[in-house]
N, C-alpha and C positions, 0 to 999 in steps of 0.2 A: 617327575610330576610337573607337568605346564600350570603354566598362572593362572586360567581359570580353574585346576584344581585346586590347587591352593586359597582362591578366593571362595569356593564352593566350601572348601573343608567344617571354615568355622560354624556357616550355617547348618550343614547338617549335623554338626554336635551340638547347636544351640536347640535345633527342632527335637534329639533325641532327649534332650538335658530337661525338655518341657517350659511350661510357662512358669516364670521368675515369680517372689512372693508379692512385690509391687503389683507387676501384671493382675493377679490374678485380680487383686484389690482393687485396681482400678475398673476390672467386669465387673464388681461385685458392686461398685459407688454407679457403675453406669447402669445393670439393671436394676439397683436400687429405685435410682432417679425415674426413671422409664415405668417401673412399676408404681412411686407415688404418683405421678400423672396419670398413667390410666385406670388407675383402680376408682380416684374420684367420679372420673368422667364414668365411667362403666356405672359407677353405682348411680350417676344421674339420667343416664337413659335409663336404667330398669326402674326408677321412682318414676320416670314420667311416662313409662309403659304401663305402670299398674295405676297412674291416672288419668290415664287415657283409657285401658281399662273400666273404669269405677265410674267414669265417665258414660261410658256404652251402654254397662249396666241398671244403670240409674233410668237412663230414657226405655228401655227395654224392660221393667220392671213395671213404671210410670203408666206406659204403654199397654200392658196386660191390668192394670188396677183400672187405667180409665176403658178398656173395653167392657170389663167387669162391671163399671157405673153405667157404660151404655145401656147393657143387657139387663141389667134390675134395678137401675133408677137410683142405687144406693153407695154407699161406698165403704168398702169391708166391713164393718165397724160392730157386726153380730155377736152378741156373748151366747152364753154355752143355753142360753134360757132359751132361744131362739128370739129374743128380743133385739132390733134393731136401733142403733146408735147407743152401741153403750161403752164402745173399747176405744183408748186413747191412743195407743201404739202396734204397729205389725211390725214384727221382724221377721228376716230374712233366712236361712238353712232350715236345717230338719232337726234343731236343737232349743228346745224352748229356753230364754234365759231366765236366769232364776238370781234371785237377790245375794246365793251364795254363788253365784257363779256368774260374775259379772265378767264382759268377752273384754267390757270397755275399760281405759286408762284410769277412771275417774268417776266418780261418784254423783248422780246429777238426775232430775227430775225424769227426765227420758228414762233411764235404768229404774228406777220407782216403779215408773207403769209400766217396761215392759218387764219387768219379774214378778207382778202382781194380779189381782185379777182383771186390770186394766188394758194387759198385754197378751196375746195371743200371735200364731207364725203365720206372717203369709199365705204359707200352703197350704193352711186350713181352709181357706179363700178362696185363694188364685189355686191352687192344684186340685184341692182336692174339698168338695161339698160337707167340710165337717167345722161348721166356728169353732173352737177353743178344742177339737178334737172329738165332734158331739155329733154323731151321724144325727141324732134326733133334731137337730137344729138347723139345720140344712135350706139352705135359701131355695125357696119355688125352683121346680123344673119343665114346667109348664105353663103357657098361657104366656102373654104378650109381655109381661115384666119376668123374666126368668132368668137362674143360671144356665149359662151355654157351655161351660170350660169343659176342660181344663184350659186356662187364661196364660197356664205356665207350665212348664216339665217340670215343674222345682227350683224354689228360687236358691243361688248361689249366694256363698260371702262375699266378702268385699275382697282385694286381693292380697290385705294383709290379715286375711284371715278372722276376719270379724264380720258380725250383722249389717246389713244396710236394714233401716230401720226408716218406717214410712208414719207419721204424726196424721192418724183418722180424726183426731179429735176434732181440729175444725171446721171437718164437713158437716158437723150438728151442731157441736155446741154454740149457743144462741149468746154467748161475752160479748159485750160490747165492745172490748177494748183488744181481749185477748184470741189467740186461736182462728185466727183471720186464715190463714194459711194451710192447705194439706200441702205437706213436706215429705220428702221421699231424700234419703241421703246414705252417706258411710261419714264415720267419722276422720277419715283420709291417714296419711302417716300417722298423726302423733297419737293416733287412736284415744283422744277425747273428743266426745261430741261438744263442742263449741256453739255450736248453734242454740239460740235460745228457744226453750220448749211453750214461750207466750205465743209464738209466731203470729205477733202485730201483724199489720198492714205493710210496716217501712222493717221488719225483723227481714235479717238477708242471711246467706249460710255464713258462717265464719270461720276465721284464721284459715285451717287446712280443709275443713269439712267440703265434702264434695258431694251435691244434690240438684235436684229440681224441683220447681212450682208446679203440683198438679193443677191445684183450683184456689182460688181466692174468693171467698166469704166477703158480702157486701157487709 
């Protein structure tokens, strides 16, 4: 046997012998490692994919509400009576919320009015000619002030799977102080609406909530 055999020998009884219990430990500390790094980083673009997201949504929501005020001069705000400025909150999907089935983290004046008679969906509105689910109530479809829609296919959640939720209240109510503001938002991650529901003049979204300014009330 020549001396490259010989030098050859041990290796290939090492590669038949397999990897030693050290070895294996040390893959196992190295995709450890490599695994706590990118999982972080992984989970921080798919947060700022579904904020960017919620983002989209919001102006694209906004957008078919204020077409909606172009066409009747009004803004969603019809209860089931066919009476105009009566509802304080729209929410978003094709699931009314209801006070035993709150979607949100936390308890708070917004969940009030939209599980109440105060609250009514979006798509009563924007999709589909029925306030609170009330064909009888149905905003004009003729003549120079009228519904034109559907404004929307159906409005989506947000993309952790809750309501965006739009604040009608202060496009009528006449507060001097309060309800300055039509708000349109999601509650973002920590899934509480943070934002205060007085919506002042200087009230802005908060902590995570992600929204827009439809109309400001002099």
């Amino acid at each position: 046997m020549g001396e490259e055999s010989k030098m050859a020998q041990p290796n290939r009884e090492r590669a038949e012998q397999g990897f030693t219990l050290v070895e294996i430990v040390v893959v196992i500390a190295v995709v450890l490692l490599l695994t706590g790094i990118a999982v972080p980083m992984i989970s921080g673009y798919v947060e700022d994919g579904r904020r960017a997201r919620a983002q989209s949504e919001v102006k694209t929501l906004a957008a078919s509400a204020e077409l909606f005020y172009a066409n009747t001069s009004l803004w969603p705000a019809r209860d089931a009576a066919g009476t105009d400025n009566r509802l304080f909150v729209l929410t978003s999907g094709s699931t009314a919320v209801t006070a035993a089935n709150n979607p949100w983290l936390a308890t708070h004046a917004w969940i009030t009015w939209a599980g109440g008679a105060q609250g009514d969906l979006m798509n009563n509105h924007l999709t589909f000619n029925q306030p609170k689910g009330t064909a009888a109530a149905a905003y004009p479809m003729t003549g120079e002030v009228a519904w034109r829609g559907p404004y929307s296919e159906g409005t989506p959640l947000d993309p952790w799977g809750r309501p965006y939720i739009m604040l009608v209240r202060s496009a009528w109510d006449g507060n001097a102080t309060n309800y300055k503001r039509v708000m349109l938002l999601s509650a973002g991650p920590n899934g509480r609406i943070d934002t205060l529901q007085q919506a002042r003049s200087t009230d802005d979204f908060r902590v995570d909530d992600i929204g827009i300014i439809l109309h400001q009330r002099q």
